[in-house]
N, C-alpha and C positions, 0 to 999 in steps of 0.2 A: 416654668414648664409644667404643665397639666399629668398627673400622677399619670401611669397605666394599670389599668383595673384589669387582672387576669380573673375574672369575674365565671364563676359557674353558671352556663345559661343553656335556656332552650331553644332547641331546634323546631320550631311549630311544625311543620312539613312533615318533619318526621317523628317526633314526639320525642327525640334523643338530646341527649345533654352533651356538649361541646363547650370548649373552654382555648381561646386566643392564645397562644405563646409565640414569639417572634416572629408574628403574621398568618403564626400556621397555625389551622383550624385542628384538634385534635377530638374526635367523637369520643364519645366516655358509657355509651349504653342507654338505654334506660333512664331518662329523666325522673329524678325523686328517688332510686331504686338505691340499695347500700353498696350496689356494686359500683355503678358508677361514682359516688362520693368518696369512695376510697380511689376508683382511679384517676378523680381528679386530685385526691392531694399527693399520690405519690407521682402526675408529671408534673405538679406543680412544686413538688421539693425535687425531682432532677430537674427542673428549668432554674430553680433558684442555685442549687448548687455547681450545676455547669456552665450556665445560661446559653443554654440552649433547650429547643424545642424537643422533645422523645423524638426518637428517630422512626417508631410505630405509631403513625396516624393514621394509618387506613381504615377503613370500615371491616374489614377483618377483626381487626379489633375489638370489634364491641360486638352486643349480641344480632345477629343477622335479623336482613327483613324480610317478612314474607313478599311472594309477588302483590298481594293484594294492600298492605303496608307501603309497598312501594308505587302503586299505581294510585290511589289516593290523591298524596301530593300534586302526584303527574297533572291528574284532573284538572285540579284547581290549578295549576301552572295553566293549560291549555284552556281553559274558560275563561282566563282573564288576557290569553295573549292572542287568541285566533278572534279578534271583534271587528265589525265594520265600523268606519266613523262615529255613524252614529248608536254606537255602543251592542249594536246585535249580534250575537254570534255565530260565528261563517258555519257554512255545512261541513267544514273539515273537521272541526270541532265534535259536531256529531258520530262524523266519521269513523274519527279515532276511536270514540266510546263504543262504538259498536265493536271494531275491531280487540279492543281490549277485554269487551266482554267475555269473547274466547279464552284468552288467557285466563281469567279469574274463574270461570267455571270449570278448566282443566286443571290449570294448576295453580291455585288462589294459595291454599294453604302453604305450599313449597317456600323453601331459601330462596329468593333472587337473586344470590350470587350463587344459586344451582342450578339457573336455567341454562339450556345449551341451546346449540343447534336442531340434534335430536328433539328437543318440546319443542322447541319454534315451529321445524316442520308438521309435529303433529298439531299445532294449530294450524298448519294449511292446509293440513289432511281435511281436518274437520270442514272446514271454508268448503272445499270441492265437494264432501259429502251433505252439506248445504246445498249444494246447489247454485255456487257460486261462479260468475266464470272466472277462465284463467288471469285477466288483466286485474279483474278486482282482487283476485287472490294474490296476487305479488305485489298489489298497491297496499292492502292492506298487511300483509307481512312485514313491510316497510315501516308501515305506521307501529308495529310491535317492536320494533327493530329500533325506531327511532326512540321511544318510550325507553327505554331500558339504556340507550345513549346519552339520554337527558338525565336518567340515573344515577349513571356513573361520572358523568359531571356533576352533581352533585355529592358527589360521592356517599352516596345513599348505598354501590353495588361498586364492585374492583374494576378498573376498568379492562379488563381481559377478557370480560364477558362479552363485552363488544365484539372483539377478535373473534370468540367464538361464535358467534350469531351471524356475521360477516361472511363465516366459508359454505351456507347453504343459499344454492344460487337460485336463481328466477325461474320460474316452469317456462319451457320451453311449447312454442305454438305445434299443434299438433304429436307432443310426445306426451302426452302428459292426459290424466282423466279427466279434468279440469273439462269445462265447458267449452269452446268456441261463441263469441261472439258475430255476428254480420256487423261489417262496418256501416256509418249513418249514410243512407245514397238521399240525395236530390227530392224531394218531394215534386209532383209534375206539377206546374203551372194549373193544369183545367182541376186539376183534387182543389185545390185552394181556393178555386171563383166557387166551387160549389158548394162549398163550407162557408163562406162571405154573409151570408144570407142568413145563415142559419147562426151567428155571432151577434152579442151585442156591441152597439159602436166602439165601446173604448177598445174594445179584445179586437174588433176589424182592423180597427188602426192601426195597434202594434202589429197586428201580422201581415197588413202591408208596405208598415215602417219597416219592418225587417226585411222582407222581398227586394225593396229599393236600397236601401244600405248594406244591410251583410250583418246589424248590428248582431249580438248575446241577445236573448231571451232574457238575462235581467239587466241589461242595459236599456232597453225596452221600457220594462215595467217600472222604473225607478226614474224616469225622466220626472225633469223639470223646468221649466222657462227659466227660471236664474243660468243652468246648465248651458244655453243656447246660445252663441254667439250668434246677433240679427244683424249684426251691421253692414256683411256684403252681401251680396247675390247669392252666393251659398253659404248655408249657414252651415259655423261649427257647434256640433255636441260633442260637451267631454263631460262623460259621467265621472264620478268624484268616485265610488267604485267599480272596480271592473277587475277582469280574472288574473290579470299581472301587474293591480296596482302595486301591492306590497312588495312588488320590485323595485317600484318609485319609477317605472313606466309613465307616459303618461298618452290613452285615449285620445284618438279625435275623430267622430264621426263626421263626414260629409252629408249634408240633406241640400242637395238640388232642387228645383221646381217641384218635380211631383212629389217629395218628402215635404215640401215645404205646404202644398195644398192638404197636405192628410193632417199635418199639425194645426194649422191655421182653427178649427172650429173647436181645439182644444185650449188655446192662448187668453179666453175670456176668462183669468181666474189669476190670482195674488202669481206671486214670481217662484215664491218657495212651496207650491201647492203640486202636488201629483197632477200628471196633466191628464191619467188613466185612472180612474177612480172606480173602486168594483160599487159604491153605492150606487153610480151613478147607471151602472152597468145592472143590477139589480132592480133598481127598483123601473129601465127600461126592460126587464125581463116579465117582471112583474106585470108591469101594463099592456103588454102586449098579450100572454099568458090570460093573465085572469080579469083587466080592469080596472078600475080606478076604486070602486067598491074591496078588491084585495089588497091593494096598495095603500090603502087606508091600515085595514087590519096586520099589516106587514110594519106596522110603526109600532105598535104594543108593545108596551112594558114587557122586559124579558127575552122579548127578541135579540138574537145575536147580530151586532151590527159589522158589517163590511170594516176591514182595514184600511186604510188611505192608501192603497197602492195593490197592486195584485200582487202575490205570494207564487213563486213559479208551480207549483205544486196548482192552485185553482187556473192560473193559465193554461196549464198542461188539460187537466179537467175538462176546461171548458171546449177547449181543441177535439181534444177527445170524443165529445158530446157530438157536438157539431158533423162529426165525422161520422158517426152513427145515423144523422139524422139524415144526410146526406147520401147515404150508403156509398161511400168511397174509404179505401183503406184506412185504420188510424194512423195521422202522421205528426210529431212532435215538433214545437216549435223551435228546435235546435236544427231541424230539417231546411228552414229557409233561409238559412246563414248558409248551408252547401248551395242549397238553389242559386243564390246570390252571386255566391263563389265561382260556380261554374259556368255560370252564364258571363259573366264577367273575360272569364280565361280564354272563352268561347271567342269573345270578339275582339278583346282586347289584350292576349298574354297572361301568362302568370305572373309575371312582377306587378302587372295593372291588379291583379286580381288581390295581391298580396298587401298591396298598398290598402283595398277598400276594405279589406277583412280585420287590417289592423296588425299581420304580422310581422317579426321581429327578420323572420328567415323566409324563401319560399317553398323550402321543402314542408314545413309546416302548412303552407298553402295547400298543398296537392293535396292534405289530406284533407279538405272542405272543398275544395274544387277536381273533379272529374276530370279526365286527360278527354279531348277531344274526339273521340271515337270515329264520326265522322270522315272529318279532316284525316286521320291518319289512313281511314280504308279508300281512300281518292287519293291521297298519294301514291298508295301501293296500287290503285288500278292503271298510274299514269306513269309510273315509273317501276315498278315492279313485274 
């Protein structure tokens, strides 16, 4: 049987020295420091002489972290666990950092097992006095909330901190100074022909790929021919990311005839190839713009070249532009997934509606699809 080395070692994460006894992890302080070396030999002579583990192994124990000691770690936790496939990092990831920023420039220096409720909220103070709204402010509360959970499972913080961060509740709609948001309405049909024209092809496509399916704005952007089931009359796309894969959900767009004619002049190209390509979008901006004489000069050494896929951020952009040029409101491409939606509900129900959108529930529906408006004032003129 293989010896057991109750071995003095370190905690990377946290820079503290911990030592194994009967399974249980015991923190000792300060890696390398003389305090810790003496607390490791005296639980290591009461485990020899009881055999058992000290019955004080919490992070009490040793010397506390700051918040900013303790969100470190967190970091590097959440950079290597919020990734796409293919190894990118999710915007949730960014998320968090931004939200943590708050914390560390209030209270960076502090104990982390002295944060309370009281600092928590004064991080949302701050958020509203940003200029935040209300929903980002309790989403991202959550995100502080959850950082200091991941903590105390680590046992980095006691776990009672939790408890206390748990009893400050969610700002309430309209009680609260916190901004109000307008919910996303319907972008109209005639905004979108008018804007057509003023896009380059691949950016046209996706915005009327999304019109006919209901798809995400980066379900869109991220297609591929490998993606595409061709073998019946309608084909299935199931993108490999999407906003509840990491529930292990799994996508399936519908593309009927008229999805199927918008894809078709993008299908000339390898399987695993973006089939929306901003170079290709570019340098059709380019020629039209300025010519073949610019398009030349647009290849030069140094120039910044287009990604293999549009970024939602120049999507949104180029929507943007378009709409300017157009002189019609600006409207977002997360807009044509309601459009979709309601039009849908419109003629076919909410369950029809819920099915195309991709949803789990249909109350989640209603909120991408519009209630009938119509329809329910004909009711009341014929029976009310």
């Amino acid at each position: 049987m293989a010896r057991v080395s109750h071995q003095y070692r370190l905690h990377r994460a946290s820079g503290r020295a911990f030592v194994v006894l009967a399974g249980k992890r015991i923190y000792l302080g300060k890696f390398g420091s003389e305090e810790s070396r003496d607390r490791y030999r005296l639980a290591l002579a009461e485990f020899k002489s009881t055999g058992r583990a000290p019955a004080s192994s919490s992070c009490e124990d040793s010397p506390a972290l700051t918040v900013n000691e303790m969100i470190l770690p967190y970091v590097e936790h959440i950079d290597g666990y919020y990734l796409r496939p293919d190894g990118r990092p999710t915007g949730e990831a960014r998320n968090i950092k931004i939200a943590l920023r708050i914390v560390k420039e209030k209270f960076g220096q502090m104990d982390a097992h002295r944060f309370s409720a009281e600092h928590l909220e004064e991080c949302r103070d701050e958020m509203v006095r940003r200029g935040w709204c209300r929903k980002s402010c309790n989403v991202n509360t959550h995100r502080i909330r959850r950082a200091f959970k991941w903590a105390a499972r680590k046992r980095f913080i006691p776990a009672s901190v939790i408890g206390e961060l748990s009893i400050l509740e969610a700002l309430k709609p309209f009680r609260t100074p916190a901004r109000e948001t307008e919910p996303i309405r319907p972008v109209p049909i005639e905004h979108v022909e008018k804007c057509l024209s003023f896009l380059t092809t691949p950016v046209a496509a996706m915005v009327r790929l999304q019109l006919l399916t209901g798809m995400r704005p980066g379900e869109a952007v991220q297609m591929k021919a490998s993606h595409i089931d061709m073998s019946g009359d309608v084909w299935v796309y199931s993108p490999p990311q999407h906003k509840t894969s990491w529930r292990g959900s799994k996508r399936s767009i519908y593309l009927g005839p008229q999805s199927q004619e918008v894809l078709r002049p993008f299908l000339n190209r390898s399987a695993e190839a973006y089939l929306f390509s901003p170079r290709e979008g570019r340098k059709e901006f380019v020629m039209k713009a300025y010519g073949k004489c610019k398009e030349k000069r647009s290849r030069r050494k140094g120039r910044k070249v287009p990604n293999e896929f549009y970024r939602l951020c120049s999507y949104r952009s180029t929507i943007k532009l378009a709409c300017e040029r157009a002189g019609v409101p600006h409207w977002s491409p997360n807009q044509l997934r309601h459009t979709r939606g309601t039009e849908v509900r419109r003629q076919f129900g909410l369950e029809a509606a819920s099915v195309v959108l991709g949803h789990a529930r249909c109350d989640v529906t209603q909120v991408y699809a519009e209630a009938n408006t119509e329809r329910a004032l004909e009711i009341v003129r014929q029976t009310g």
